[in-house]
C-alpha positions in Angstrom: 70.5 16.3 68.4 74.0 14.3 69.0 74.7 16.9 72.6 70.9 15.3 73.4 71.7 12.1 72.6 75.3 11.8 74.2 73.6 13.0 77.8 71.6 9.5 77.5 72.1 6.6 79.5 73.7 4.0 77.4 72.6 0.4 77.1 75.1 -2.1 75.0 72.5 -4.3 72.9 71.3 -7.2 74.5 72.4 -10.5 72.8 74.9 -8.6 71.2 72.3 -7.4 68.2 74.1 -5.6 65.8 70.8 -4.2 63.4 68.0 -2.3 65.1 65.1 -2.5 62.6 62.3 0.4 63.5 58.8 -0.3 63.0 56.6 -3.0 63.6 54.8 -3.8 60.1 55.3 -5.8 56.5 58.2 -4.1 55.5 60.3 -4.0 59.3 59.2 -7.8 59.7 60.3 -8.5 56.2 63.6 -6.4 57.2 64.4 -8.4 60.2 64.2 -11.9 58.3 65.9 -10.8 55.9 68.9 -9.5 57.7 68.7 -12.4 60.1 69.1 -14.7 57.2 71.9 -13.0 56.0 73.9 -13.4 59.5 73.1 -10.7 61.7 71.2 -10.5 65.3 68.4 -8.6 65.2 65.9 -6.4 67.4 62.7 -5.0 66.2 61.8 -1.4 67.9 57.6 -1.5 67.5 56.6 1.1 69.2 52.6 0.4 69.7 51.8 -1.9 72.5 51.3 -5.6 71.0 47.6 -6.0 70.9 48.1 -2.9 68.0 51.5 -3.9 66.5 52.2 -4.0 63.0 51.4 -0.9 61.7 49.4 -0.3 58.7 49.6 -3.1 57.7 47.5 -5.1 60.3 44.0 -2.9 59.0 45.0 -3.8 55.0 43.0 -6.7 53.3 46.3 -8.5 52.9 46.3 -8.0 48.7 49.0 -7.9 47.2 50.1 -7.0 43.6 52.8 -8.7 41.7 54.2 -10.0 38.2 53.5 -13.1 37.3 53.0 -15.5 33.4 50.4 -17.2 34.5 48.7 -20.0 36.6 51.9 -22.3 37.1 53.7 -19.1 38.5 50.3 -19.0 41.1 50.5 -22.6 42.0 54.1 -22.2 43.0 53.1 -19.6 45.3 49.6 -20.7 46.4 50.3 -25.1 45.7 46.8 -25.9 47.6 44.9 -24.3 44.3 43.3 -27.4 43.3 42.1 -28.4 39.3 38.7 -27.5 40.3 39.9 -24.2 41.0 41.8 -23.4 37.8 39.3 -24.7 36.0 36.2 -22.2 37.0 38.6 -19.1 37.0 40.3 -17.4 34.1 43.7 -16.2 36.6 44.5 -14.6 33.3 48.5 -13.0 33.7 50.4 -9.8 34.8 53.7 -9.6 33.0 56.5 -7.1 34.3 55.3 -5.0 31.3 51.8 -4.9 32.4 53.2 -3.7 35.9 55.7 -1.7 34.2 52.9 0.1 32.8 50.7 0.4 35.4 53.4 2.0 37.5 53.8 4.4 35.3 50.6 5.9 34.0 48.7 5.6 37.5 51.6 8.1 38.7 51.9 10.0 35.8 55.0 8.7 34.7 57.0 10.1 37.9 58.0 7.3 39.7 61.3 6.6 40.4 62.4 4.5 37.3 65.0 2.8 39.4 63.0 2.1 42.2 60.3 0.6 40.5 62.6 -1.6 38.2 63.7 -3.1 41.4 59.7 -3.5 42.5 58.4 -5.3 39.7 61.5 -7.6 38.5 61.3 -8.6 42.2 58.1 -8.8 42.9 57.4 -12.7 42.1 61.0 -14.3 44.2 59.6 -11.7 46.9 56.4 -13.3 46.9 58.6 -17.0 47.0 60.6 -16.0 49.4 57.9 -15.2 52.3 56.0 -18.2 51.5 59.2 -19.7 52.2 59.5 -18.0 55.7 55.5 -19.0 56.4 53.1 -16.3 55.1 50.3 -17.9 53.0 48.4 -16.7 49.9 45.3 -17.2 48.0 43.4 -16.0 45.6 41.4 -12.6 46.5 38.0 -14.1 44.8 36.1 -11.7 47.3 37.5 -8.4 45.9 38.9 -8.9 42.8 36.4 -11.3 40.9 33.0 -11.3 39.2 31.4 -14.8 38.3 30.0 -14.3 35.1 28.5 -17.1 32.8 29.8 -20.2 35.5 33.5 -18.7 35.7 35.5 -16.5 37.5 37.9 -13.8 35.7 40.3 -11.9 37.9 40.7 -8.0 37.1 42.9 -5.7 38.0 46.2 -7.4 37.7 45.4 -7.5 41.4 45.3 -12.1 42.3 46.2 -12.9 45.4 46.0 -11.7 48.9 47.5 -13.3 52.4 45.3 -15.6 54.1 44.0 -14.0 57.4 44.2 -10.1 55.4 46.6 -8.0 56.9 46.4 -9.4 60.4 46.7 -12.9 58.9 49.9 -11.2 57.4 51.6 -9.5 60.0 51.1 -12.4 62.9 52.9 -14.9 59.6 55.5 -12.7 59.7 56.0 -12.3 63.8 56.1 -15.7 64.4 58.6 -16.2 61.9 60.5 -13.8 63.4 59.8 -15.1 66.9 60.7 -18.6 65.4 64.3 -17.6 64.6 65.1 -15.7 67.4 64.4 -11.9 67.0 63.9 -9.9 69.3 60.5 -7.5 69.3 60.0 -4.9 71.4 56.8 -3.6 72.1 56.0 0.0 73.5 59.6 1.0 72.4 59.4 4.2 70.4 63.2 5.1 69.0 63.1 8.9 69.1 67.1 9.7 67.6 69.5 8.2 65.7 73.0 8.3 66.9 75.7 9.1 64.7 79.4 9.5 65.0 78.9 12.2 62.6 79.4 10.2 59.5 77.7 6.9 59.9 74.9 5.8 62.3 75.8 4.5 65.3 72.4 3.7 67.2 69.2 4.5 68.3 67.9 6.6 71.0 64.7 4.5 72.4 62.2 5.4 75.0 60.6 2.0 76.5 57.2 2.3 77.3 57.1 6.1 78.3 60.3 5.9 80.7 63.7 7.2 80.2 65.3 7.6 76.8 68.1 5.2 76.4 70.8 4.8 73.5 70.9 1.1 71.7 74.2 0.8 69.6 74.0 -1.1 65.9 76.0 -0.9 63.3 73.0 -0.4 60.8 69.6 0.7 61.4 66.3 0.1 59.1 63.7 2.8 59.8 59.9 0.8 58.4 58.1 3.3 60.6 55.4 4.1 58.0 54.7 7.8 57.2 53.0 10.7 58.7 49.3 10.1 58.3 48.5 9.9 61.6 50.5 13.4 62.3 47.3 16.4 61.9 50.1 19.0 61.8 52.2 17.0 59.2 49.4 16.9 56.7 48.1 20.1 57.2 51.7 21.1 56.2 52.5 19.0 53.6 49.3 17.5 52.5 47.2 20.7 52.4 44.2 22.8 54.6 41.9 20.5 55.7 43.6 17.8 55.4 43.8 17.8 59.3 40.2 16.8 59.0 40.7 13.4 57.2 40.2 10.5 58.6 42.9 8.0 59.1 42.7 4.7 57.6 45.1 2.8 60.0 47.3 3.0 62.6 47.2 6.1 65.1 51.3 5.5 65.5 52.4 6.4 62.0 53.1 9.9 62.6 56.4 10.3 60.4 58.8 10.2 63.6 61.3 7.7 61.5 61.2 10.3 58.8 61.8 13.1 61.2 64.7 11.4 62.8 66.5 10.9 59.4 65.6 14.2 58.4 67.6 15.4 61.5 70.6 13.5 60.5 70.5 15.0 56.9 68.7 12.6 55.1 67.0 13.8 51.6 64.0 14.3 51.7 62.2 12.6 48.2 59.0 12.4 46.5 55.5 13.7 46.6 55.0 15.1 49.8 51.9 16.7 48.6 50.3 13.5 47.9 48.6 10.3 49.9 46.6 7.3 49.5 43.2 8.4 50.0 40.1 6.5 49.7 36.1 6.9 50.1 35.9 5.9 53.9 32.7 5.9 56.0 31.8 9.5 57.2 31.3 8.5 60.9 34.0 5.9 60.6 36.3 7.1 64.3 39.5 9.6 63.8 42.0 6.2 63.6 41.5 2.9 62.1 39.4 0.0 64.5 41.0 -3.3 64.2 37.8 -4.7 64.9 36.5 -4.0 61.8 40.0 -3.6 59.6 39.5 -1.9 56.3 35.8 -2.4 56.3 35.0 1.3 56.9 35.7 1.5 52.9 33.0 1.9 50.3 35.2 0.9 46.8 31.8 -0.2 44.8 31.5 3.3 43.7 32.4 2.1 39.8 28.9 0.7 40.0 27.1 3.5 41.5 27.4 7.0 41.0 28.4 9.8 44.0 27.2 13.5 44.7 28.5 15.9 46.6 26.3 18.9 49.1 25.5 20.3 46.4 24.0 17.2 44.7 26.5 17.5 41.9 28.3 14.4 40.3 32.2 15.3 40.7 34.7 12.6 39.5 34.5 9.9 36.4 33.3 6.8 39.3 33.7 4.5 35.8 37.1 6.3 34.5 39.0 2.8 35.3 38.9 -0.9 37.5 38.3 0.4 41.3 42.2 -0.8 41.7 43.3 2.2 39.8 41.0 4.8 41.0 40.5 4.6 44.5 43.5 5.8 46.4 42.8 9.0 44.4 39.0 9.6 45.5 39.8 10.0 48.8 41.6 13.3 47.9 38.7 14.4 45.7 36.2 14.0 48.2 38.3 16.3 50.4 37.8 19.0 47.7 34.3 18.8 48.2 31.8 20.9 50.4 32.2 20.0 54.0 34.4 17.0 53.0 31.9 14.2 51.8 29.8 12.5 49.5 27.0 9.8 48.9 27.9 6.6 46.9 24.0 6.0 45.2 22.8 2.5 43.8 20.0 0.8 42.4 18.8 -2.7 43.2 20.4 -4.0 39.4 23.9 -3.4 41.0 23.8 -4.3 44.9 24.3 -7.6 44.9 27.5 -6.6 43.6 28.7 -4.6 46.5 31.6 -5.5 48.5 30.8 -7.1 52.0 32.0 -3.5 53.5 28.4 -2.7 52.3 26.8 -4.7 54.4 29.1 -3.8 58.2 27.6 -2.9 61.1 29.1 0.3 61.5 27.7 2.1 58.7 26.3 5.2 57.5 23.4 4.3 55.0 19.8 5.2 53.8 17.3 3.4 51.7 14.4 4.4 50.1 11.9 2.7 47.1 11.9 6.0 45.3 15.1 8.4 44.0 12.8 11.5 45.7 12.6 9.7 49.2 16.4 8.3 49.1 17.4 12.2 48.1 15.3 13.4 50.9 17.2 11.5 53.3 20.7 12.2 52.2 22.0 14.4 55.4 23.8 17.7 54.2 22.7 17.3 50.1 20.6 20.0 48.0 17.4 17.9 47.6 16.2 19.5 43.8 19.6 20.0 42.8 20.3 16.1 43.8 17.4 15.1 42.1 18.1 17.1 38.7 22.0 15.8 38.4 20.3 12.3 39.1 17.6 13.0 36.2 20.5 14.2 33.5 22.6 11.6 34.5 19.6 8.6 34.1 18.6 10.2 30.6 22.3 9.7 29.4 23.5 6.6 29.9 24.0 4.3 26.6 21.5 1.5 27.1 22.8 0.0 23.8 25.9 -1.4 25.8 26.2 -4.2 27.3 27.0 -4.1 31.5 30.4 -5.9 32.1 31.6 -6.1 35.9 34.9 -8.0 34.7 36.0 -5.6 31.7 36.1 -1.6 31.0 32.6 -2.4 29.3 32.3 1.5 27.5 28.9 1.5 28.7 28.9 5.1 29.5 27.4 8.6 29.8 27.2 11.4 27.0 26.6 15.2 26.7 27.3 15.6 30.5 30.0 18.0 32.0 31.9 14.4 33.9 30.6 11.5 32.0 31.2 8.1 33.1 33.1 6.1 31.2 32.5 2.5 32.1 29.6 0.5 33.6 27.4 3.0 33.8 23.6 2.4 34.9 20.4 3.9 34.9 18.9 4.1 38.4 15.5 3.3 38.1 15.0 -0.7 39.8 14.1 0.0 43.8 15.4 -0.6 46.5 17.3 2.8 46.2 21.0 2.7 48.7 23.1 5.2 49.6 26.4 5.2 51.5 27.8 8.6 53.3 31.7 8.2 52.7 34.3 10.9 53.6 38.2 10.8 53.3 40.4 7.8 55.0 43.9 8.7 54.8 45.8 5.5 54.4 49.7 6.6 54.0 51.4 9.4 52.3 54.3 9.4 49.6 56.4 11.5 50.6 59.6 10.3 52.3 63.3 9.3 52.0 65.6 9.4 49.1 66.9 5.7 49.0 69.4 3.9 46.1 68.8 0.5 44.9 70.2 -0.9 48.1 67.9 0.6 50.4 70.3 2.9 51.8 69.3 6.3 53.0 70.3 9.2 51.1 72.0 12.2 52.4 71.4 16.0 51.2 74.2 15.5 49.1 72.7 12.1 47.4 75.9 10.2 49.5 74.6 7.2 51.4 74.4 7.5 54.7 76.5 4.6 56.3 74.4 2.2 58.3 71.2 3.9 57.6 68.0 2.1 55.3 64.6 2.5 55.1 61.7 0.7 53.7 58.0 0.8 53.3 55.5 3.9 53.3 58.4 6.5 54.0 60.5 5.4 51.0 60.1 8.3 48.9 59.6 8.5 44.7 57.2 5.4 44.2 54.1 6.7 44.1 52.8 10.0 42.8 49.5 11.1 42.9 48.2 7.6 42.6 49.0 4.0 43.4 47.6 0.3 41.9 45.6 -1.3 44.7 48.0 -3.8 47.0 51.4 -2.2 45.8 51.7 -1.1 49.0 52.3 -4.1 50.8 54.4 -5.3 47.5 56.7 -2.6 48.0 57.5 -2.6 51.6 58.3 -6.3 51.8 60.8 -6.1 47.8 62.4 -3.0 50.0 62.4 -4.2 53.8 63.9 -7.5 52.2 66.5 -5.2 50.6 67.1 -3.4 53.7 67.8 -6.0 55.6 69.8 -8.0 53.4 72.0 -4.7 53.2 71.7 -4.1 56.4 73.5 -7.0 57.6 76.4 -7.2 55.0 77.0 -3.3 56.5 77.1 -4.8 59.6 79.3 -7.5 59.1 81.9 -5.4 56.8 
């Protein structure tokens, strides 16, 4: 790789920029403010044309998840949060043990205990800090809150989301960035780092599909998100079939900032096996639209139940809060025949639905009998669907009490998967059903960092001049994730990267 770099034109950095942060998302954005604010010129490598900048990011809902005591700690974040406010929701809290803990069992206690201890206990100045440089936050009352008896109670431990979602998010953070003078690049995909066999050098770019060129810095951040978008990649690493999923977001994460590291010697870290995965709509297109964001996903299932071709009930939908469930249902509908499933509710439940329910773009059939909505459910074993709905209806526990806001226990018994919370008879038409298949939203596997960000090599030596951030920092999440840690994590880490970045750079 460093014969096919050195045959390169060269091209000295313009404005004498001294960090070249790679990616265009959260976590590089984050990175280039934060190295910029620690002294350093900066230039930001996106390479998606602008009108689809920002990476994943841009097609989240914006929530993000983070430690805080309670609603003081909120109205230093979010200071528009009026009396009236306060006063008709219970915020309730979400201590650095409660993260601690979620952290922990959601990946079955495999995460990266060094990693994450710099997640949570920064978490909260994090959030502080890009208010600070313009991103603004309110409460997610949408997604994350029921209004039961005249007040709403937050669930989760998931509060507060950026105003505008993900795109609200990412043009915050662009315009700070344009506001203090970095430079973003559009249409500029870096292909090679450059090395002078010890500590990295540069970074071979290719603007807008012309000749590769070599940009020198004395410190690079790769925030280049993973390799969802690569078929081949998750085929490989991911499993068979998974070259069928559906991806969630961006068409440009395709793992070429993990590839380029890789090439350099970089460790390789976590679980490369594993992805965010969630119930996505089964004629959603092959990337993510931006005119409809995240809307493509159906996350009401806790209220509902789903079936599979054969008609057959497969996973616990009431097991835990959606938060905590559904970046692992995406995987188990891919287990499934043909790779999907039907989400099926009752009129008690629908006015409970999430507005993704209620899109456009959707794949959905109604009925005012079970035997006419089964009959119309494309690909399922009619009697078979209608027998696993009968068992199911005669054993839920009526005695319960139906609870939204809490694990309720209302449940199922005697069945082979019961369902553990908030379960419901169907019986009250309108009958609904939703067709969802898998949306691949990132994967977990990735780069071995250390507590400053700094890339690992094979040896577990940093790699001078070399930090990552975001989806392709490896050993956070395993087999699971808590809904909006994503976003958490790549901006704790692309702040780190930066801010290490640049005292590399100056040394």
């Amino acid at each position: 790789m460093w014969c096919y770099a050195t045959v390169m034109e060269t091209v000295e950095p313009m404005s004498e920029a001294n960090i070249v942060i790679i990616g265009g998302g959260n976590a590089a954005l984050c990175a280039a403010l934060a190295a910029e604010e620690n002294g350093a010129n900066v230039r930001v490598l996106e390479c998606a044309p602008e009108d689809e900048s920002g990476g994943n990011s841009r097609f989240t809902a914006g929530a993000i998840r983070f430690a805080y005591d309670g609603v003081d700690d909120l109205r230093a974040l979010m200071p528009d949060l009026s009396d009236a406010d306060v006063e008709m929701t219970d915020f309730g809290t979400y201590t650095d043990d409660q993260f601690f803990d979620d952290m922990y069992r959601v990946t079955q206690y495999r995460c990266d205990p060094d990693l994450v201890e710099l997640l949570v206990r920064r978490s909260k100045e994090t959030m502080l800090w890009m208010r600070d440089k313009g991103v603004r936050f309110i409460p997610i009352y949408g997604r994350q809150a029921f209004k039961i008896d005249g007040k709403f109670k937050f669930w989760g431990g998931l509060t507060v989301e950026s105003i505008g979602g993900g795109p609200g998010l990412v043009d915050s953070l662009t315009q700070s960035c344009k506001r203090r003078g970095i430079e973003i690049e559009y249409e500029a995909r870096a292909v090679a780092l450059e090395t002078d066999g010890q500590a990295v050098t540069g970074v071979v770019v290719r603007r807008a599909g012309g000749k590769p060129e070599t940009l020198a810095a004395d410190a690079v951040v790769i925030a280049s998100g993973g390799f969802e978008a690569n078929p081949e990649w998750r085929t490989r690493y991911l499993g068979p079939g998974w070259e069928i999923a559906k991806v969630r977001g961006s068409r440009f994460n395709t793992g070429d900032g993990i590839r380029m590291a890789l090439d350099i010697g970089a460790a390789a870290y976590g679980n490369w096996s594993g992805c965010h995965a969630v119930g996505w709509d089964q004629n959603a297109p092959e990337f993510g639209d931006l005119a409809v964001g995240d809307q493509f996903q159906k996350h009401s299932y806790p209220f509902g139940i789903m079936v599979n071709a054969h008609g057959k009930r497969f996973v616990d939908e009431g097991a835990d809060f959606r938060n905590y469930t559904y970046a692992k249902y995406g995987a188990e509908i891919m287990k499934q025949p043909n790779y999907f499933a039907w989400q099926i509710f009752d009129a008690k439940v629908t006015h409970l639905l999430r507005d993704e329910y209620r899109i456009r773009e959707i794949t959905k059939e109604t009925a005012d009998t079970l035997e006419a909505l089964v009959a119309k459910l494309d690909g399922v074993d009619t009697q078979e669907c209608l027998d696993e709905l009968a068992a199911y209806n005669a054993a839920v526990k009526q005695d319960t009490e139906f609870n939204p806001n809490v694990k309720d226990g209302r449940c199922t018994t005697g069945l082979a998967i019961n369902k553990t919370n908030w379960a419901n008879t169907l019986d009250t038409p309108p009958f609904e059903a939703y067709a969802v298949t898998c949306g691949v939203t990132f994967t977990f596997g990735g780069l071995r960092v250390d507590t400053s960000a700094n890339v690992l090599d094979k040896d577990l030596r940093p790699i001078p001049g070399l930090y990552a951030a975001g989806e392709l920092v490896g050993g956070i999440f395993y087999h699971n994730y808590p809904g909006g840690t994503g976003l958490m994590s790549g901006s704790v880490f692309g702040k780190l990267a930066g801010k290490h970045a640049a005292e590399h750079a100056s040394s």
